[in-house]
C-alpha positions as a printed NumPy array, in Angstrom:
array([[  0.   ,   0.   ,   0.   ],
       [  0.982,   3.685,  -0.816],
       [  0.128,   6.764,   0.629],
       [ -0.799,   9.906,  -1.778],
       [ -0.982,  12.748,   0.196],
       [ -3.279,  15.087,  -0.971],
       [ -2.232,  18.473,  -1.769],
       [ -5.5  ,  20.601,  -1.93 ],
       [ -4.186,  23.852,   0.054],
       [ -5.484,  27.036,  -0.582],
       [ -2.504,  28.358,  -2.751],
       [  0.313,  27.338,  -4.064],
       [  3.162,  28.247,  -1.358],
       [  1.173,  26.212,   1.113],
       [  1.639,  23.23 ,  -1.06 ],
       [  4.788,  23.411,  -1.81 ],
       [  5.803,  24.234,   2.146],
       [  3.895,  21.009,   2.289],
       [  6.108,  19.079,   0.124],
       [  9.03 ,  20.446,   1.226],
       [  8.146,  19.282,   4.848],
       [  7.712,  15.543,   3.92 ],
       [ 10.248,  15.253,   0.734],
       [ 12.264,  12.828,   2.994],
       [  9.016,  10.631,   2.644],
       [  8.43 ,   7.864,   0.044],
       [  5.093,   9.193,  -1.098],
       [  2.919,   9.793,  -4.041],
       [  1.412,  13.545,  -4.367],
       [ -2.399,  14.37 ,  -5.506],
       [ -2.448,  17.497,  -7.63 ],
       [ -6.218,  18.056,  -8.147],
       [ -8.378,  20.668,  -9.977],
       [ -7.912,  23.454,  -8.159],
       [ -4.002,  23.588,  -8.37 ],
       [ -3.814,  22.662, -11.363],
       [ -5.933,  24.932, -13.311],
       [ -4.318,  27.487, -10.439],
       [ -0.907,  26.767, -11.361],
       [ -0.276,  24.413, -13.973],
       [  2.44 ,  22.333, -15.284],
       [  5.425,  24.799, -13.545],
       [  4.111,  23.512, -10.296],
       [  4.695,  19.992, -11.156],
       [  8.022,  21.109, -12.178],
       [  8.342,  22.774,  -9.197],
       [  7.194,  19.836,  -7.012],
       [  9.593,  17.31 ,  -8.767],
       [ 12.245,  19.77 ,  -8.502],
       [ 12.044,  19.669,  -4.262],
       [ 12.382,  15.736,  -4.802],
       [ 12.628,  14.001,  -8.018],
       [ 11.162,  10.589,  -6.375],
       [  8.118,  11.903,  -5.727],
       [  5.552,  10.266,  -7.747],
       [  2.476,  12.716,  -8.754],
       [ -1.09 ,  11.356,  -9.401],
       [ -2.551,  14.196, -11.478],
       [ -6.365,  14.043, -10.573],
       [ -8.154,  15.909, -13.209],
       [-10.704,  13.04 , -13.852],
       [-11.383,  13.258, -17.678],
       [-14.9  ,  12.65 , -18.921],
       [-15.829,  14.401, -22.502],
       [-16.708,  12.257, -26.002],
       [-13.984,   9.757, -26.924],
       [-11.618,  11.558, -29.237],
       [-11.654,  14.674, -26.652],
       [-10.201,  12.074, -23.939],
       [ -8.048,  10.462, -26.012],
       [ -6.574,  13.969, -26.807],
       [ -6.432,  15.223, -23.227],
       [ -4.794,  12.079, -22.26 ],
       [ -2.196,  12.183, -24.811],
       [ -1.315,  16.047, -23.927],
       [ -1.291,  14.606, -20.009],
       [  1.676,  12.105, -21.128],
       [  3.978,  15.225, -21.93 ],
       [  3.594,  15.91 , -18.125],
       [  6.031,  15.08 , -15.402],
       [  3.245,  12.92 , -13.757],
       [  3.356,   9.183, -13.357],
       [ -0.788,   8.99 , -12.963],
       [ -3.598,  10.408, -14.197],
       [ -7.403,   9.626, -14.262],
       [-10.762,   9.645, -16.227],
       [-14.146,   9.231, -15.412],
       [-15.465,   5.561, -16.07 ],
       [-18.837,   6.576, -16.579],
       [-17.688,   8.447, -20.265],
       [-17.849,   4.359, -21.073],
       [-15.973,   1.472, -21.849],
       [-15.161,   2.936, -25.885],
       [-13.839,   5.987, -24.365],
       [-11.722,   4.622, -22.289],
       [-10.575,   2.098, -24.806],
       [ -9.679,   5.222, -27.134],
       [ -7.853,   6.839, -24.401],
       [ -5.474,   3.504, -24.273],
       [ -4.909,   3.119, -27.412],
       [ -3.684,   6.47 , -27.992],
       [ -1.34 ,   6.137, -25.127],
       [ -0.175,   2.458, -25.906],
       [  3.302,   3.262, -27.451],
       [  4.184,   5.868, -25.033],
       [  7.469,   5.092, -23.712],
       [  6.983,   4.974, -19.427],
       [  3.456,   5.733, -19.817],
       [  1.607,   7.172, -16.598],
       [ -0.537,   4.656, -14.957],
       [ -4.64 ,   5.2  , -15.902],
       [ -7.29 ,   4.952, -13.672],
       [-10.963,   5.092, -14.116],
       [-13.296,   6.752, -11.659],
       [-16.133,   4.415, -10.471],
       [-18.281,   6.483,  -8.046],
       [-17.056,   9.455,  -6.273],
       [-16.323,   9.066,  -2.168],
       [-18.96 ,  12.286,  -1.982],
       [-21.712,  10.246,  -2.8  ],
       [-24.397,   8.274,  -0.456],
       [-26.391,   5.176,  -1.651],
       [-29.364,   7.564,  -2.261],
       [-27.981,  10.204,  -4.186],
       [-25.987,   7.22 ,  -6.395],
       [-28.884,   5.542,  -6.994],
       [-30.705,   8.812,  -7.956],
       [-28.457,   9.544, -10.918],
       [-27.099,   6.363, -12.117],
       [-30.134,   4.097, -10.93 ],
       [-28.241,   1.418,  -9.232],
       [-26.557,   0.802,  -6.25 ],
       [-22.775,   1.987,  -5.544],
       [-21.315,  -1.514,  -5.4  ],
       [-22.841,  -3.353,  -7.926],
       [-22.151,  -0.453, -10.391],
       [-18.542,   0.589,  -8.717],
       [-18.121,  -3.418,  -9.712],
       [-19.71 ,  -3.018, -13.245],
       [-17.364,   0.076, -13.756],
       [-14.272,  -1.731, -12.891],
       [-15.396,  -4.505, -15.239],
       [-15.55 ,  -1.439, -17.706],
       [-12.362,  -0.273, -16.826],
       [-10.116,  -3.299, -16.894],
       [-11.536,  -4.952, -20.642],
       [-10.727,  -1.395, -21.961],
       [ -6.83 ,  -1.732, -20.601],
       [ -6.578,   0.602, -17.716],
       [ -4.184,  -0.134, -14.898],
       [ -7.047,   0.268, -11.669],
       [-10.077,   2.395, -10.408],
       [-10.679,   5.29 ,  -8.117],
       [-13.228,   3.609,  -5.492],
       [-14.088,   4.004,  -2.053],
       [-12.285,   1.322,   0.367],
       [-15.945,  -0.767,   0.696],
       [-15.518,  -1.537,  -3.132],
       [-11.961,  -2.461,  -3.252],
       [-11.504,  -6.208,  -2.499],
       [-14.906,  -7.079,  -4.498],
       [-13.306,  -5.168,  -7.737],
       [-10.107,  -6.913,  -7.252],
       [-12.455, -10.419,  -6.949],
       [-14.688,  -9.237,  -9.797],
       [-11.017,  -8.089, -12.277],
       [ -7.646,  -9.256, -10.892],
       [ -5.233,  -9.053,  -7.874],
       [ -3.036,  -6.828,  -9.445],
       [ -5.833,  -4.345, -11.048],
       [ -5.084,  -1.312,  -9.248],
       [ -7.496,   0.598,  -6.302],
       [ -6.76 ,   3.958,  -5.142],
       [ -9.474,   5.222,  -2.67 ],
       [ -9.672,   9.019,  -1.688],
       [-11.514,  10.173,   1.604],
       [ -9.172,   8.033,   3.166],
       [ -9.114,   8.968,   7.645],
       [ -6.185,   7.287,   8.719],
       [ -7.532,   7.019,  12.353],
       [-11.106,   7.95 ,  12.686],
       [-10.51 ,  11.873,  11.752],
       [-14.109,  13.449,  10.922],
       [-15.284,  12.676,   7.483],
       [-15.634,  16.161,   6.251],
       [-18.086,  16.119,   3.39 ],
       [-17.224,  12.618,   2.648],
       [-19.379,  10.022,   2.554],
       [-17.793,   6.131,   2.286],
       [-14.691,   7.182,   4.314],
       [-12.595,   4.287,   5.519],
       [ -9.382,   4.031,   8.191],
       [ -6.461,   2.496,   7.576],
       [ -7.494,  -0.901,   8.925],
       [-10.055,  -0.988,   6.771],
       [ -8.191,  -0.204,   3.878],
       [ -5.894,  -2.888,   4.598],
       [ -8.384,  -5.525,   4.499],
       [ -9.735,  -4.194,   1.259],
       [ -6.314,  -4.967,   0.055],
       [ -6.084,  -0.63 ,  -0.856],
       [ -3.188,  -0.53 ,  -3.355],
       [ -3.062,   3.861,  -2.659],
       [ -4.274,   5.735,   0.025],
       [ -5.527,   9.096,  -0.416],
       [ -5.408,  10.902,   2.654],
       [ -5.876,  15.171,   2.348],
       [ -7.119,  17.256,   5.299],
       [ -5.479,  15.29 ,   8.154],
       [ -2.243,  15.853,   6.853],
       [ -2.272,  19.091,   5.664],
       [ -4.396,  20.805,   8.338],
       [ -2.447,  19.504,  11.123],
       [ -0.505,  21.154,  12.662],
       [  2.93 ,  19.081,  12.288],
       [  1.959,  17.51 ,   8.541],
       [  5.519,  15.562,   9.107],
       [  4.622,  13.335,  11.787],
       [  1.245,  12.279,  10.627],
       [  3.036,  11.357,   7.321],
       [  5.601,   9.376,   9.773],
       [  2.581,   7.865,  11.76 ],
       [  0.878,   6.736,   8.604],
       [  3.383,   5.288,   7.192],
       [  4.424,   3.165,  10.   ],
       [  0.949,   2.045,   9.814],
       [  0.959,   0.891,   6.384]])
């Protein structure tokens, strides 16, 4: 298991004070919307500059008609980013466009495939999509892995039945993660470490408990040690 520490500060000194203050750590680092469309691919630079080992999941979750994606995800490659994601829901020929675009790319980021945000409850899944989260978080993952992606963005719950439903070494990377019972914020299908564990979690995705604590270093340390 990995931890991916979230870095979804208000600006961009904050994160990078952040990153400077755990570079000793062998972590991954979330760059979402916010910072990116905020400051773009010289703060990538900038983050692989304080440590070139740190690994950056850029989480911009693509979703837009096939040849749009496939684009996107080919731009995404010129990145220094070793992850990036898309939306499952744009469907299985979407996501088998964005592949094959990216198949001959030398060192290739990893590709995931968001099944169904950690915001949402049962009710307001089952609202839009009509289904249940974990029967369609498993249909998703289905999706995901016949079109050639590496693993899923899913809540902790869903983990060890997509890995049942695709393979072992299909990857799961669940957000909302509260490493020891921290309040869920508006999250909805948080899980602890423990829990995660079980699940058999490949990343962790944990944001505010690091990086509104007051000594982001040792709950880094204390995570770790726990994973």
């Amino acid at each position: 298991m990995k931890l991916c520490v979230a870095l979804d500060n208000s600006t961009k000194e904050e994160n990078l004070a952040l990153a400077k203050d755990i570079q000793e750590f062998d972590v991954w680092l979330k760059v979402g919307l916010r910072s990116y469309i905020r400051d773009g691919q010289e703060f990538l630079e900038e983050l692989k500059s304080i440590n070139p080992n740190f690994k950056i999941f850029l989480d911009l979750k693509l979703y837009d008609i096939p040849n749009t994606m496939a684009d996107a995800a080919q731009e995404i490659c010129k990145l220094p980013i070793d992850m990036f994601n898309v939306h499952a829901t744009a469907g299985k020929v979407a996501m088998t466009t964005v592949m094959e675009r990216i198949k001959d790319i030398p060192n290739r980021p990893l590709v995931l495939a968001v099944t169904a945000l950690t915001s949402f409850d049962n009710e307001n899944f089952k609202y839009i999509y009509n289904e249940n989260i974990d029967k369609k978080a498993t249909k998703f993952a289905k999706d995901t892995f016949e079109a050639g992606l590496d693993g899923v963005v899913c809540s902790a719950f869903e983990s060890l039945d997509i890995k049942n439903n695709t393979s072992n070494s299909f990857v799961t990377l669940t957000p909302g993660i509260r490493p020891f019972g921290e309040d869920a914020g508006d999250q909805q299908r948080v899980a602890d470490i423990n829990l995660a564990k079980k699940e058999l979690v490949d990343f962790i995705v944990v944001g505010r408990p690091i990086y509104k604590s007051n000594d982001p270093k040792k709950v880094v340390e204390k995570i770790l040690k726990n994973i």
